[in-house]
N, C-alpha and C positions, 0 to 999 in steps of 0.2 A: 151547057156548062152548069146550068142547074141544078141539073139532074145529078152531075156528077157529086156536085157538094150533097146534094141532098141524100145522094146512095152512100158517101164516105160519113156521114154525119150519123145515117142509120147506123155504119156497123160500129161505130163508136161507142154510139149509145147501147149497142147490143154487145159489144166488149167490157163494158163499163159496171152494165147488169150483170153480163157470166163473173166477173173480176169479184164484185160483190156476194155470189152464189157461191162464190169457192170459200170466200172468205167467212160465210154467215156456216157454211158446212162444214169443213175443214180445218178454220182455223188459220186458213192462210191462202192466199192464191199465187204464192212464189212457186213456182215447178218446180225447185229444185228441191225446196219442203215438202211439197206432196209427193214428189215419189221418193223421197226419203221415210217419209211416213207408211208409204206402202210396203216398200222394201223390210223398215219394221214390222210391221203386221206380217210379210211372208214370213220371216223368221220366226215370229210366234207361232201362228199357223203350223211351220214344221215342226218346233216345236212339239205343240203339245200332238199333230197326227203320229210324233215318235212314238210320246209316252203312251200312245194308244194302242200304237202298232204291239209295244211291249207287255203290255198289264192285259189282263184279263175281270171285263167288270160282274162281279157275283154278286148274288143277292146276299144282304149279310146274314139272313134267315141260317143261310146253309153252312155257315161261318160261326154260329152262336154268337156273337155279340151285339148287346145289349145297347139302345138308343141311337143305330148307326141304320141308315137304312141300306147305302152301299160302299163296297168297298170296291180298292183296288190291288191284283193280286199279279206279280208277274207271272205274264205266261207257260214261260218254263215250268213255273214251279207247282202253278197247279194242274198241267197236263203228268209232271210226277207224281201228284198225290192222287191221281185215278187209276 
């Protein structure tokens, strides 16, 4: 019977540490906030791999202007100006 206390007391202690680890990383150890958080993050993520998929990044060299190092140009438009 010992042993039992003593195995359920561990995982407490070891739930109590992970509880604290979400909370000191995350900002919260509620499940239903973190994957609401990540869910956010997917949507960014899509986000900006859109605007990736769509723009093409040039050097601004090739672009002449002046104190930019790069820009963004959509792809369409500059697959027409070659």
């Amino acid at each position: 019977m010992e042993e039992l206390r003593e195995s359920f007391e561990n995982q407490l202690i070891y739930l109590y540490d992970e509880k604290l680890h979400y909370e000191k990383k995350l900002g919260s150890s509620d499940p239903k906030e973190i994957v609401t958080k990540f869910r956010e993050l997917e949507k960014q993520l899509i986000y900006l791999y859109n605007i990736k998929e769509k723009y093409h990044k040039v050097s601004s060299t090739e672009l002449k202007i002046s104190e930019i190092k790069n820009v963004f140009v959509e792809k369409s438009r500059w697959e027409r100006s070659f």
